[in-house]
C-alpha positions in Angstrom: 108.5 95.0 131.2 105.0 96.6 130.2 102.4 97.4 132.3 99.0 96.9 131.3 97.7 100.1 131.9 93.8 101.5 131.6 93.4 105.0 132.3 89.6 106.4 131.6 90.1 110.4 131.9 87.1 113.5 131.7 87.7 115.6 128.9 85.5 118.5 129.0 85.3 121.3 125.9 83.0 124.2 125.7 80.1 121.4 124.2 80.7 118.4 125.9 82.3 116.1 128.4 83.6 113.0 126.4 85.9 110.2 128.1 89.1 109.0 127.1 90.2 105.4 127.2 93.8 104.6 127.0 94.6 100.9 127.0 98.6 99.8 127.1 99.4 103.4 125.7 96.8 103.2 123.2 94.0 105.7 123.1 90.6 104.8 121.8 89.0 106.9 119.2 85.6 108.0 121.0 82.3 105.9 120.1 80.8 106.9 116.6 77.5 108.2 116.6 76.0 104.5 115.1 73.6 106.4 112.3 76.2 107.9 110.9 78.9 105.4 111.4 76.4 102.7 110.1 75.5 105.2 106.9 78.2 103.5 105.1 80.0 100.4 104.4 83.5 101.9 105.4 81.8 103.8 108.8 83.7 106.2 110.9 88.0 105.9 111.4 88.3 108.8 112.9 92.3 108.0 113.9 92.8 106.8 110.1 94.5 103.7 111.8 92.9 101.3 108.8 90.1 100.3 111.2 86.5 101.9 112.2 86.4 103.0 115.4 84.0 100.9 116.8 85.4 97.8 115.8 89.2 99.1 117.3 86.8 100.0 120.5 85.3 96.3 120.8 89.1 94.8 120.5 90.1 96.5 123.1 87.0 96.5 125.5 86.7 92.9 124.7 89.9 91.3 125.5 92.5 91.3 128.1 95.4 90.0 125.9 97.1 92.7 124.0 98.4 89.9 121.5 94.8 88.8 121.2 94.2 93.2 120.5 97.1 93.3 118.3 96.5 90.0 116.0 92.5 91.1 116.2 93.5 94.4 114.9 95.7 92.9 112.1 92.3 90.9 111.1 90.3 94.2 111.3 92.5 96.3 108.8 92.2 93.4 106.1 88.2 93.1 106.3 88.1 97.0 106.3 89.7 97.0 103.3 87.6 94.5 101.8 84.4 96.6 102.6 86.0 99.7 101.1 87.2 97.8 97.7 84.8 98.7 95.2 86.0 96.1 92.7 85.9 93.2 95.9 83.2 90.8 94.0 85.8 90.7 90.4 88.8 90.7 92.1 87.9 88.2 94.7 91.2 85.9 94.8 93.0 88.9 94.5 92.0 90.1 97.8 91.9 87.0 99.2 95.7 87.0 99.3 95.0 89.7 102.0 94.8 86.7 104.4 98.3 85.2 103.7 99.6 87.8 106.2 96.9 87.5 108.8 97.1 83.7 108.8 100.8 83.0 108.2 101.1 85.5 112.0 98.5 83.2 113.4 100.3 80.2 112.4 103.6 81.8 113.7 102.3 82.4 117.4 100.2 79.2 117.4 103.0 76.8 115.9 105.9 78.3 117.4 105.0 80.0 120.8 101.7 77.9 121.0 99.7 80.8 121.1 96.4 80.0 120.2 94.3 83.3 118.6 92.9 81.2 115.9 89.3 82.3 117.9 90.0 85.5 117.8 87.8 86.5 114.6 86.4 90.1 114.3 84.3 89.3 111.9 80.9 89.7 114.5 82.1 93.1 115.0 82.9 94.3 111.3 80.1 92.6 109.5 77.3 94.4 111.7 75.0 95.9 109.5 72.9 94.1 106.4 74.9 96.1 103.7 78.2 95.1 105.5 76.8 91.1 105.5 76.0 91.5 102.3 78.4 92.6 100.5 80.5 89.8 102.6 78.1 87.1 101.4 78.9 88.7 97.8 82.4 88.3 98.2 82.4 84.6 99.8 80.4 84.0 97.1 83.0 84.7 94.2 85.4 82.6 96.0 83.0 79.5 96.4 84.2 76.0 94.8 88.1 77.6 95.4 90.3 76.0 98.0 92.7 79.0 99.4 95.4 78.2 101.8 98.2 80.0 103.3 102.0 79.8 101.8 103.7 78.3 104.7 106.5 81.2 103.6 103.9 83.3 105.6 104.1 81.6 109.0 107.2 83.7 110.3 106.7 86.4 112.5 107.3 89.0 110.3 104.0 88.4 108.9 102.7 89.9 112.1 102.3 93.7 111.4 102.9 94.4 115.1 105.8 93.9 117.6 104.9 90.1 118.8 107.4 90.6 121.8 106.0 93.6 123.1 103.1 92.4 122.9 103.6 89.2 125.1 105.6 91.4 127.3 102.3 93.4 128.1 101.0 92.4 131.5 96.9 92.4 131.3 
């Protein structure tokens, strides 16, 4: 069994003293400076995990669940890549289908461990700046007047891109 495990550590360099958050074995990437990661729609992924670090941070500050973390996280990498697409707006139904995964895992833990994460959106946390809104708004936009649903082909836990067991295993 896992133990839930948060260990906050002082790292000092020559320059500074920054600390180190590790959460279930997972280490945080340290807080971007907000200018800078706010300069741009993609902002600052300094682990190159598919997610900017401050929205990995607010996951993991922000819940005690890892399967709410790990489902969150899932949800994260598919809006990040929405914000980096620069064809988003004409290929909206193509990126769309980026959901099928993200959904069809949701549907897996809610309709067959009832395990409901269906509240656990990170949009508040990616969509944070006007440009980032914006260019949401855009996209939602090209998609208006389309009804887009899920293959239930997706609702297996394989569409999960994490290991749904260890996760649950996690004690919080």
């Amino acid at each position: 069994m896992l133990v839930a495990v948060l260990i906050r550590a002082q790292v000092q360099d020559a320059n500074s003293t920054e600390e180190v958050i590790v959460i279930n074995g997972h280490t945080l990437p340290p807080e971007p400076d907000e200018a800078l990661n706010n300069s741009t729609l993609a902002g600052i992924d300094s682990n190159n995990n598919g997610v900017r670090d401050d929205v990995e941070r607010k996951i993991y500050l922000n819940n005690d669940k890892e399967i709410a973390r790990q489902i969150q996280m899932q949800s994260a990498k598919k809006q990040q890549k929405r914000l980096e697409a620069d064809d988003l707006i004409e290929n909206a139904k193509e990126y769309q289908t980026l959901s099928y995964p993200d959904s069809g895992c949701k549907g897996y833990l809610y309709m067959e461990l009832n395990i409901d994460v269906y509240g656990s959106a990170t949009e508040d946390y990616t969509f944070n700046t006007s440009d980032r809104v914006k260019k949401y708004m855009e996209y939602n936009l090209a998609l208006s007047g389309g009804v887009y649903g899920t293959p239930n082909s997706y609702e297996v836990e394989s569409s999960c891109d994490f290991n749904v067991t260890k996760a649950l295993e996690a004690i919080e």
